[in-house]
C-alpha atoms as one frame of an Amber mdcrd trajectory, in Angstrom:
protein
-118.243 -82.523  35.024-116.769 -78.864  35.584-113.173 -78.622  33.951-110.093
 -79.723  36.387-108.330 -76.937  38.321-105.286 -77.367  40.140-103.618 -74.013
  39.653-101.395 -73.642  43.495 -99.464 -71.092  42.482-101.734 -68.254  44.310
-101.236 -70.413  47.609 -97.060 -69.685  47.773 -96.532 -73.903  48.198 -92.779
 -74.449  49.669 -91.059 -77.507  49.625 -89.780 -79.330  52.888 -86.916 -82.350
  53.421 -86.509 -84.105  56.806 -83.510 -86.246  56.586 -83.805 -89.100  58.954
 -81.169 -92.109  59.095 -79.407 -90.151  56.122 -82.760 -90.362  53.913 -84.760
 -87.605  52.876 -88.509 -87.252  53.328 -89.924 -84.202  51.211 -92.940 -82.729
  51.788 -95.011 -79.941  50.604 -97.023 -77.220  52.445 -99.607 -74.763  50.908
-101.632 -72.098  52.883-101.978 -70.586  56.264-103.105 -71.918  59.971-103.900
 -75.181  61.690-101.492 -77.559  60.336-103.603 -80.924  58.643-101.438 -83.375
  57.279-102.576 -85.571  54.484-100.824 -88.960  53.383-101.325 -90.469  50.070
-102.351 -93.600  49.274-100.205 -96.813  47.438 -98.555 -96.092  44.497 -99.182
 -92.497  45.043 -97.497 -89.353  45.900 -98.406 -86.023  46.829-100.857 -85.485
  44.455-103.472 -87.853  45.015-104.972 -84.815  47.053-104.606 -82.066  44.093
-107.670 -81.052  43.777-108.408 -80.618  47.523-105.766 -78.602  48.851-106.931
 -75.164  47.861-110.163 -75.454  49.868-108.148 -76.730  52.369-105.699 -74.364
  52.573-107.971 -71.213  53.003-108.147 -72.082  56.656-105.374 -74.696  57.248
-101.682 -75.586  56.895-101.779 -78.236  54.495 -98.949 -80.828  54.721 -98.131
 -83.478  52.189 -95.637 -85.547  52.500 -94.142 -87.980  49.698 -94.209 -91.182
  52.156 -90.653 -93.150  52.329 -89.868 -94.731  49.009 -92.674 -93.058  47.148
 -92.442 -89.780  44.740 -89.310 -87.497  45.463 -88.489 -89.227  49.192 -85.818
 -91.794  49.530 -86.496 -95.384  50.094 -86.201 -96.552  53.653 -83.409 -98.169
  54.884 -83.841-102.110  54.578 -85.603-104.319  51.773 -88.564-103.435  50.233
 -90.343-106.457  51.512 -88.871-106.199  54.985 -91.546-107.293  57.296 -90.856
-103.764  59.803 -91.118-101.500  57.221 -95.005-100.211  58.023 -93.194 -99.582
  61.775 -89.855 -97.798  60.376 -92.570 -95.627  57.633 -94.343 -94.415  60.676
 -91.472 -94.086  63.038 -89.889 -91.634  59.858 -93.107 -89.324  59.520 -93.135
 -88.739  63.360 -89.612 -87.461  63.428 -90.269 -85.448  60.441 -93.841 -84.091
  62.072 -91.456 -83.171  65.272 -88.693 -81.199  63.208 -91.047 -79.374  60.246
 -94.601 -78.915  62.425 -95.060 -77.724  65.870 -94.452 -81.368  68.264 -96.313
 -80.150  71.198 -99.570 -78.839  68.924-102.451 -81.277  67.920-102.506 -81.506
  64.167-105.261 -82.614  62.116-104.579 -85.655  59.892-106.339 -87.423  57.121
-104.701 -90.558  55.344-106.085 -92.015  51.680-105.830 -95.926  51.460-102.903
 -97.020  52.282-102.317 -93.691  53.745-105.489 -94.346  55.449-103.706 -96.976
  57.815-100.646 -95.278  57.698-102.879 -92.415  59.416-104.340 -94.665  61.349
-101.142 -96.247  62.988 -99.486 -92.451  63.051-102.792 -90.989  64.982-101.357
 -93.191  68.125 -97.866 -91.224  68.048 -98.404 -87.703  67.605-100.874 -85.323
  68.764-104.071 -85.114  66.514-107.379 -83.653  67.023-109.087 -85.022  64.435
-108.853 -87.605  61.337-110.316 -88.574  58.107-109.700 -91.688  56.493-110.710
 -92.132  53.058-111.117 -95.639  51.069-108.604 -97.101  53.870-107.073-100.297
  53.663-106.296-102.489  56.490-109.667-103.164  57.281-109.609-106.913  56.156
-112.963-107.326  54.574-113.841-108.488  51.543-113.089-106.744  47.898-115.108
-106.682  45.068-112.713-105.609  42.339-113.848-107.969  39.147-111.403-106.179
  36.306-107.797-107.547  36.749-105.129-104.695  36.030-103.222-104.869  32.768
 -99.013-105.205  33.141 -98.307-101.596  31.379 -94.591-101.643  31.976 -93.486
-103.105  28.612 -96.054-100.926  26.506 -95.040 -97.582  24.760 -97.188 -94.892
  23.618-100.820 -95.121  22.729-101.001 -98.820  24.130 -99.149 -97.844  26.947
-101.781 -94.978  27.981-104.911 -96.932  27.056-103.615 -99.625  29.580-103.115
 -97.114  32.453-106.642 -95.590  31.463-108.198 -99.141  31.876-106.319 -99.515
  35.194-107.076 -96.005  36.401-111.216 -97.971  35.766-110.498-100.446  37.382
-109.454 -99.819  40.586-109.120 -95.789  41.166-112.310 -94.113  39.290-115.660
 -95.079  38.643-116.373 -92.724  35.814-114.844 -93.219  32.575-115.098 -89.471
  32.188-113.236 -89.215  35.350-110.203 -90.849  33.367-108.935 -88.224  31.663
-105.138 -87.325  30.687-104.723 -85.365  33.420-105.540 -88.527  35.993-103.758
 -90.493  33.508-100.079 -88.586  33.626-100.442 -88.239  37.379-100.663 -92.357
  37.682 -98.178 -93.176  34.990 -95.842 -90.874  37.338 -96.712 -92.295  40.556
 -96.494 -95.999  39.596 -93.340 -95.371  37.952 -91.806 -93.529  40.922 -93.369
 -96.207  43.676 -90.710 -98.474  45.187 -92.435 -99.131  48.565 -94.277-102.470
  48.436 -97.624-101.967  49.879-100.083-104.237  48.821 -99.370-107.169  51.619
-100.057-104.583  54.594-103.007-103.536  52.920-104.581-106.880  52.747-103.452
-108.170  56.352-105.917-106.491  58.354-105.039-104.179  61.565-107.064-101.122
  61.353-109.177-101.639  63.654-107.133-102.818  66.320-105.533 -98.711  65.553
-108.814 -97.680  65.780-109.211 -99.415  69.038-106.569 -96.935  70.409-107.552
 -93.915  69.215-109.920 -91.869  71.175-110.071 -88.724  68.793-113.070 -87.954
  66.516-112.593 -90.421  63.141-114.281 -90.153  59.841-114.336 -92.570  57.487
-115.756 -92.193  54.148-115.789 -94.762  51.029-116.834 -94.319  47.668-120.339
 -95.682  46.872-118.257 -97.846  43.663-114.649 -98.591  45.292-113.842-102.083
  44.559-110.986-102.189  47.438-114.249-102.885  50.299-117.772-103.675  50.559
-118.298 -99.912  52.785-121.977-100.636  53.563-120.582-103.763  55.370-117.078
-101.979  56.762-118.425 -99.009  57.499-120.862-100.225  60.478-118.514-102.406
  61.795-116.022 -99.880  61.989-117.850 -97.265  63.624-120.524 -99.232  65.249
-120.911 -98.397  69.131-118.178 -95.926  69.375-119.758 -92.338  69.863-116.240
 -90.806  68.555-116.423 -92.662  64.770-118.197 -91.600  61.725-118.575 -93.276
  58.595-119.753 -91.522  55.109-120.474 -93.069  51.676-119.593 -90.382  48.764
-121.842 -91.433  45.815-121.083 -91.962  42.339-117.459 -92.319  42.948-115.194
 -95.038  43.022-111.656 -95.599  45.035-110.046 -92.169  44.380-113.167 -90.911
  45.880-111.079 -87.171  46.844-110.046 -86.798  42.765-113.335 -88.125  41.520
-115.866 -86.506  43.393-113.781 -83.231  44.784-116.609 -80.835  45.643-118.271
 -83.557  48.187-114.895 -84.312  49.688-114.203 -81.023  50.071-117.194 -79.872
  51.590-116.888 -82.622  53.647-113.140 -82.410  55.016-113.670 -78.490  55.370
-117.111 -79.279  57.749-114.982 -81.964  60.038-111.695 -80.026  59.977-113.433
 -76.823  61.121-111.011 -74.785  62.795-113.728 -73.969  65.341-115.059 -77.293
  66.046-114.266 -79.121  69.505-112.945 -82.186  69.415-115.767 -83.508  70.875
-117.752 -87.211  70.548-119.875 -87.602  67.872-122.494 -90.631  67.225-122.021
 -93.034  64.561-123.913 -92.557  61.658-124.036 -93.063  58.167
């Protein structure tokens, strides 16, 4: 595996803050162009797409917000549980799209898990020419993670660690060599910070009803090993008989599929964000 690089200072990344209902929502940009907005996943923040927004940037805008109670945003108004609270997260990044991006311009969008549906739901609201959802929940199948995750909270130091690292294996990354400190510090921060509950609007189902509404080219790609679906079953029945949806397994990668297998991602978000491409129908195909 070729050593990690995630050096953004060349790209001049500023940091953004929408304040809606008295609440902040910070986001990040990096690079030059098109504006594509990518969402994180569950317990996540920003940097669940680290290594992916340099290629990105050379011919985009890239946008990343920290999603309402997640990394440096506030918490949404209301419990955490509240049962509106996927309606009030998505009714908060719209406002924010309409003060920090262009309103009136078609943005490209690409959500991971959670973010994935998140995406999904926000593709119905704004403007977007195309989007890429990677891993995404919502899609109600069936799961095949077989490793239950280990309660880290109480542990300190090295037992603390090994427990995120057999987490991180899990559920995130396939490849043990994929779990290295680097994915390790970035998890330990983004559970810690997390304060949204997710997991429930994961499980219940509803993307494709989104889908249903969306007439926009949509990609959706799993890793070959992710335990949160069974993609060769999802996949099809997502994008069967809809000439505007894709579906792509990356192999040898797990749920983090944009961390753990970077280059193929990349070469594959750069292809289907091409500035130059028309939105036009595509077949379904794996």
């Amino acid at each position: 595996m070729e050593p990690f690089t995630c050096d953004l200072s060349a790209l001049a990344g500023t940091r953004h803050t929408a304040i809606i209902e008295g609440r902040r929502v910070v986001w990040r940009r990096f690079g030059a162009g098109p504006a594509l907005v990518l969402l994180h996943g569950g317990h996540g923040d920003w940097r669940h797409w680290i290594r992916n927004i340099a290629p990105l940037a050379r011919d985009h805008s890239i946008w990343l917000p920290d999603l309402p109670g997640f990394g440096d945003s506030d918490d949404l108004l209301g419990h955490a549980h509240a049962p509106e609270r996927m309606e009030r997260m998505v009714d908060a990044l719209v406002v924010a799209i309409e003060r920090l991006i262009a309103p009136a311009a078609a943005l490209d969008l690409a959500g991971f898990s959670f973010g994935g549906l998140v995406a999904a739901h926000l593709a119905a609201r704004v403007p977007v020419r195309r989007l890429v959802l990677l891993g995404p929940a919502g899609h109600g199948g069936a799961r095949r993670q077989s490793v239950p995750l280990t309660d880290w909270r109480a542990l300190r130091g090295d037992r603390r660690k090994m427990a995120l690292q057999q987490n991180l294996a899990a559920f995130m990354l396939h490849d043990r060599t994929s779990v290295d400190d680097r994915a390790t510090a970035i998890y330990e921060s983004q559970c810690e910070r997390t304060r949204f509950r997710s997991k429930a609007i994961s499980q219940a189902g509803g993307l494709a009803q989104c889908l249903n509404h969306l007439t926009m080219p949509v990609l959706i790609a799993w890793g070959e090993h992710d335990v949160t679906a069974q993609p060769q079953e999802i996949g099809p029945q997502l994008a069967d008989g809809v000439a505007t949806r894709q579906w792509r397994l990356i192999r040898d990668a797990g749920h983090w599929v944009q961390y753990e297998r970077h280059d193929a991602v990349d070469a594959l978000l750069v292809d289907w964000f091409d500035v130059g491409a028309a939105p036009a129908p595509q077949p379904a195909r794996r």
